[in-house]
FIPAZA-62721 format. One record per residue (C-alpha): residue in three letters; y, x, z. Coordinates in steps of 0.2 Angstrom, whole numbers, plus 5000, padded with zeros to 4 digits. Layout:
<rs>
ALAYXZ...
</rs>
This chain:
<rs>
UNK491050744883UNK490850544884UNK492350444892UNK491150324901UNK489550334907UNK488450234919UNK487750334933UNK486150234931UNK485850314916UNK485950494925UNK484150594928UNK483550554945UNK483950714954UNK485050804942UNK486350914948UNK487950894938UNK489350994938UNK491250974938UNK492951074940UNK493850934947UNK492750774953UNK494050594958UNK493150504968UNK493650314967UNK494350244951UNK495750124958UNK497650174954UNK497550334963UNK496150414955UNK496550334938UNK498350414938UNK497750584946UNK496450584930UNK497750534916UNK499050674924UNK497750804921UNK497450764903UNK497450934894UNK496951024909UNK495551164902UNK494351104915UNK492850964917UNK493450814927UNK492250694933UNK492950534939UNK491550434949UNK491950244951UNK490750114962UNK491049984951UNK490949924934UNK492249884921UNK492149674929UNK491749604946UNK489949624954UNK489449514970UNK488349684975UNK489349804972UNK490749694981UNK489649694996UNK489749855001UNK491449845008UNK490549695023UNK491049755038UNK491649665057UNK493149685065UNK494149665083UNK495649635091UNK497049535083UNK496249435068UNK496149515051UNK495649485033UNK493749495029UNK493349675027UNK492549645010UNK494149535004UNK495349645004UNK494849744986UNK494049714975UNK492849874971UNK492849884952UNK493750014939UNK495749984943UNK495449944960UNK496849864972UNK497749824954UNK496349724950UNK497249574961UNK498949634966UNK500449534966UNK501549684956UNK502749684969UNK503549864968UNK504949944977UNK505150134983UNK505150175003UNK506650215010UNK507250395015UNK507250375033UNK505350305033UNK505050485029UNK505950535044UNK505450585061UNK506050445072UNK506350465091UNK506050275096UNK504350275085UNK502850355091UNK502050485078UNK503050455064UNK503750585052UNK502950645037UNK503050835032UNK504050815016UNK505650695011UNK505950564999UNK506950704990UNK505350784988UNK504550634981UNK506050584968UNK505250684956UNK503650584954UNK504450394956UNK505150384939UNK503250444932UNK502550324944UNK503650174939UNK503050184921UNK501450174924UNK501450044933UNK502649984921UNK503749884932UNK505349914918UNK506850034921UNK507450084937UNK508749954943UNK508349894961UNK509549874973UNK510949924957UNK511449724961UNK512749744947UNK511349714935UNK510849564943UNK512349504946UNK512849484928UNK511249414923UNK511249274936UNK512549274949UNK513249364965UNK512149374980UNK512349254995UNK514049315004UNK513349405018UNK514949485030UNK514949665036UNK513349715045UNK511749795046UNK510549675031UNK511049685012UNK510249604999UNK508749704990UNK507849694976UNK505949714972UNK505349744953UNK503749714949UNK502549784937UNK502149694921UNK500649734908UNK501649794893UNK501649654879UNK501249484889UNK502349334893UNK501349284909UNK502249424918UNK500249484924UNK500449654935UNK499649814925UNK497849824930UNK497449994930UNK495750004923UNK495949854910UNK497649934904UNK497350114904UNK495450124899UNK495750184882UNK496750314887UNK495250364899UNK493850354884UNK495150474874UNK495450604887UNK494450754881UNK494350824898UNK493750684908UNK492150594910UNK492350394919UNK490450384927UNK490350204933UNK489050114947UNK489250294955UNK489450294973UNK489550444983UNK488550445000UNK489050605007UNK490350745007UNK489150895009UNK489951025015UNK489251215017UNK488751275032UNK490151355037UNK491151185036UNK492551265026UNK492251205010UNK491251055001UNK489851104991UNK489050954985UNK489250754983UNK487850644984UNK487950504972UNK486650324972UNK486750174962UNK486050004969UNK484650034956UNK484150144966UNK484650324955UNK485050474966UNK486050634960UNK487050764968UNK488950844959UNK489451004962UNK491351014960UNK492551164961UNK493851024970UNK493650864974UNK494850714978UNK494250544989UNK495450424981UNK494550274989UNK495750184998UNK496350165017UNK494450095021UNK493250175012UNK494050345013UNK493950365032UNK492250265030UNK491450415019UNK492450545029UNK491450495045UNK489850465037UNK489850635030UNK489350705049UNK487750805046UNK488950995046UNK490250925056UNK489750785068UNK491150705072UNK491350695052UNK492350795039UNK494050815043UNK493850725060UNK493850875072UNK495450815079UNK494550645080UNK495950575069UNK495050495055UNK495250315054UNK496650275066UNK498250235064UNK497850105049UNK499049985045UNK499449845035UNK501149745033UNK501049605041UNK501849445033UNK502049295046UNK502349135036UNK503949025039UNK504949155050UNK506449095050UNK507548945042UNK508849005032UNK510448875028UNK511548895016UNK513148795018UNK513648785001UNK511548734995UNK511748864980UNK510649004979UNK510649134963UNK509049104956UNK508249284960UNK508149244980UNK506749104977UNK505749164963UNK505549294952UNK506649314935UNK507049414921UNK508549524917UNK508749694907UNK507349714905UNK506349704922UNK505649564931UNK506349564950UNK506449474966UNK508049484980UNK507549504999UNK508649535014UNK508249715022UNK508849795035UNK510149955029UNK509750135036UNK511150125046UNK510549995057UNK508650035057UNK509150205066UNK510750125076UNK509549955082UNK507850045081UNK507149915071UNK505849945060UNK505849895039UNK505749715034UNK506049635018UNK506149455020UNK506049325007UNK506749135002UNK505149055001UNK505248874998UNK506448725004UNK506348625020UNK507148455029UNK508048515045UNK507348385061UNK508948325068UNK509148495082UNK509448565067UNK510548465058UNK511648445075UNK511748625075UNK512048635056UNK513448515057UNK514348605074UNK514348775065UNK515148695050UNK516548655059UNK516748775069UNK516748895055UNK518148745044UNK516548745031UNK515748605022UNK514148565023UNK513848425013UNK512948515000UNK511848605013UNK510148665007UNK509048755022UNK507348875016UNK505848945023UNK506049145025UNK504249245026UNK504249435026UNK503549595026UNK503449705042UNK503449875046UNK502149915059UNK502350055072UNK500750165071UNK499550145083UNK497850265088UNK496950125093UNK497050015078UNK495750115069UNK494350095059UNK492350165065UNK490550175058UNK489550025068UNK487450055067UNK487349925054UNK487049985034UNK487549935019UNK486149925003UNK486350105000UNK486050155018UNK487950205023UNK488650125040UNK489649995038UNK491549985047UNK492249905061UNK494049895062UNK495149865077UNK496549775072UNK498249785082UNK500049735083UNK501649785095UNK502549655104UNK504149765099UNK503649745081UNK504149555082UNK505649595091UNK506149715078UNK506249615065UNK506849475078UNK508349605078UNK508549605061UNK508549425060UNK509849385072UNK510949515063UNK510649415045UNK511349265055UNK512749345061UNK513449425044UNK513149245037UNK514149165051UNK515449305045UNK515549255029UNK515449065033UNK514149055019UNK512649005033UNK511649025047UNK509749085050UNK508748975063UNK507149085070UNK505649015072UNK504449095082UNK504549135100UNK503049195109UNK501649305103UNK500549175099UNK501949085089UNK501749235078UNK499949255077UNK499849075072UNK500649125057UNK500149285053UNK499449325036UNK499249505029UNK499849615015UNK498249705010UNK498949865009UNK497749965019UNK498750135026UNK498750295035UNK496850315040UNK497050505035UNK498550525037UNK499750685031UNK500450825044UNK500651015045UNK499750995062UNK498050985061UNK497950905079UNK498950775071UNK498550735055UNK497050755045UNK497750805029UNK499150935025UNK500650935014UNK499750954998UNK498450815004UNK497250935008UNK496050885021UNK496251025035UNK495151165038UNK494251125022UNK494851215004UNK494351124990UNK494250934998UNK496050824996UNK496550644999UNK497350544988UNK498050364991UNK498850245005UNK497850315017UNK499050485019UNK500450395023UNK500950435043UNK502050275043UNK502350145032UNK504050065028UNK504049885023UNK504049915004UNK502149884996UNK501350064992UNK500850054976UNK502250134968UNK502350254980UNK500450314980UNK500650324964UNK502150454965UNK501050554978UNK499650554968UNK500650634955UNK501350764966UNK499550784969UNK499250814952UNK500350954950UNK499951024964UNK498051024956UNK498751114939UNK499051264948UNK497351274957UNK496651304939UNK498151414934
</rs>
């Protein structure tokens, strides 16, 4: 079987066939293929992209947008083999046990499994995305490398640690691009044909609306084709997935898996205001991990302040991970209230250094911030998306919580004291910036009246379609998903094994 074809190469009008077909070749679809290796079945792996960046292709993710301002539709991936790790940062991190937890002060949250149930698959995760050995928050590690973290008193923030992912064998410390890294792997799989420029157009599902029967597949040259798989997996991200889904209404009108009229709310993205807060540090010394990235056995890592489980479920805050960003001149309310804290305190602050904090946030989910088909089409004829884009008051004042309690437990420990710097909404807007992280637009519950896909990421109602991806998650922590779609999609995969058992 060849590793990778071209689907512009493929018979006009063929009809191929497949066990398994993947649709989407980003980090979902590519770790979901590798964990099938061996597997006695044809898996066809169908990518929109090529193996390097294409201006066309690239266009079909254009779309408008509502609401609170957002990133350009089509600048958020990059739609090529490898996907989202085509330009990530490599920022890694597991989500917490309680963002898997039904939470009484957050509307529709809860997933149907644990973090226990995902343990299993984190480990598998981390190595391929080859982020080093598990460490995280095991400060001791980074203690010794390069010094204890900043004093913080008793209270509800610790200091946590991101890893990131490295490509095996470089100095530049450059993230593992999926399709780059693990394309040799791919072309030696016997099991598994990559078909790139292939985009799938429609989810044709039989009659009777409880299976899919047939993919339609274009190119921009113009090719057309149909698959017939036995299974099939949409692994194409928290945009395109709902987008296909919907378009897919010629059985189901509302669109596959949208009888609930569920698919494409509840996205989510982290949202990362810039220059949050002013952290001083009485003494001006910071280990080196808080405001950069460094090195230490044998993982690259990053320090944040998070909020600890206890007080997300005692305060109701949601998750933040805020970092040391860059350093900045107090103006002279700030050194009056820099020098009336010193001595209250007995410290001194002659050797005071103060920094700009950003961070990551949590957002509460939301129905209305969704994403729909407009009447406008894209080259290959599919409608293009608009997404409404919103964000809580009371997920500012959640982390504004969380701040106030950093400043306390530095107070404590007479090592510092946080300034914050926003007030209003539109202080926040103002410096808003977003995550690209694109969650929870088919997202996972046992109910079908509230979710669309079930515990095994199977679309509801529908046998042989799943999900795979971001786009499952019901809520979304504050840690970036990568490593974690990764550990589902692997829980997937097993999942996928014993279909053909």
């Amino acid at each position: 079987m060849p590793a990778f074809t071209d689907a512009r190469q493929v018979p006009k009008a063929s009809v191929l066939e497949a066990d398994l077909a993947i649709i989407g070749g980003g980090p979902a679809g590519i770790s979901l293929a590798m964990a099938l290796a061996g597997l006695p079945i044809r898996i066809l792996l169908l990518e929109s992209g090529g193996m390097e960046f294409e201006a066309p292709t690239q266009a079909l993710y254009e779309g408008s947008q509502s609401g609170v301002p957002y990133l350009a539709l089509d600048g958020s991936r990059l739609r090529y083999l490898g996907g989202a790790t085509n330009h990530w940062g490599g920022w890694t991190r597991p989500l917490d046990p309680s963002d898997f937890e039904q939470r009484d002060w957050v509307a529709h949250s809860g997933w149907p499994i644990t973090r226990k149930d995902l343990d299993p698959y984190l480990r598998r995760a981390q190595k391929l995305i080859e982020a080093g050995p598990w460490i995280f928050d095991n400060k001791r590690a980074w203690t010794r490398a390069m010094g204890a973290p900043l004093a913080l008193g008793d209270g509800g923030v610790y200091t946590s640690f991101f890893q990131f992912s490295q490509w095996k064998g470089n100095a530049q410390h450059l993230p593992t691009h999926f399709g780059e890294r693990y394309a040799d792997d791919l072309k030696k799989q016997a099991n598994l044909e990559v078909m790139l420029h292939a985009n799938v157009t429609r989810l044709g599902l039989a009659r009777d609306a409880a299976s899919l029967d047939v993919l339609d597949v274009a190119t921009l040259s113009g090719n057309h084709f149909k698959v017939k798989p036995r299974y099939t997996v949409v692994a194409t991200g928290g945009m395109e997935t709902p987008r296909l889904l919907l378009a897919s209404n010629d059985v189901m009108t509302a669109g596959v898996g949208n009888q609930n009229d569920l698919v494409g709310r509840y996205f989510a993205d982290h949202a990362i205001p810039r220059d949050c807060a002013t952290l001083v540090v009485f003494e001006g010394a910071l280990a080196p991990y808080y405001v950069a990235a460094r090195d230490a056995a044998g993982a690259h890592f990053r320090a944040t302040f998070s909020p600890t489980e206890a007080f997300k479920a005692e305060h109701q805050v949601l998750g933040s991970l805020s970092t040391v960003e860059y350093p900045v001149k107090l103006d002279a309310l700030g050194l009056a209230a820099v020098s009336a804290m010193a001595k209250a305190t007995n410290m001194d602050s002659a050797d005071m250094k103060a920094f700009s904090l950003g961070t990551g946030l949590e957002l509460s989910p939301d129905p209305d911030r969704r994403l729909t088909l407009t009447q406008e089409r894209d080259a290959l004829g599919m409608p293009r998306l608009n997404l409404h884009m919103t964000i809580a008051d009371s997920d500012f004042t959640s982390y504004r919580e969380t701040m106030r309690e950093l400043g306390r437990q530095l107070i404590l420990a007479k090592s510092g004291m946080i300034r914050l710097n926003h007030r209003s909404r539109a202080d926040w807007l103002a410096a808003m910036d977003w995550a690209n992280h694109h969650m929870g637009t088919a997202r996972m519950h046992e109910d079908p009246k509230q979710g669309v896909v079930d515990t095994d990421s199977r679309v509801h109602g529908i046998g042989n379609l799943y999900v795979a991806g971001s786009s499952v998650f019901p809520t979304y922590g504050s840690s970036n998903p990568t490593l974690n779609l990764v550990a589902m999609t692997l829980r997937l995969a097993d999942h996928v094994k014993g279909l053909f058992a």
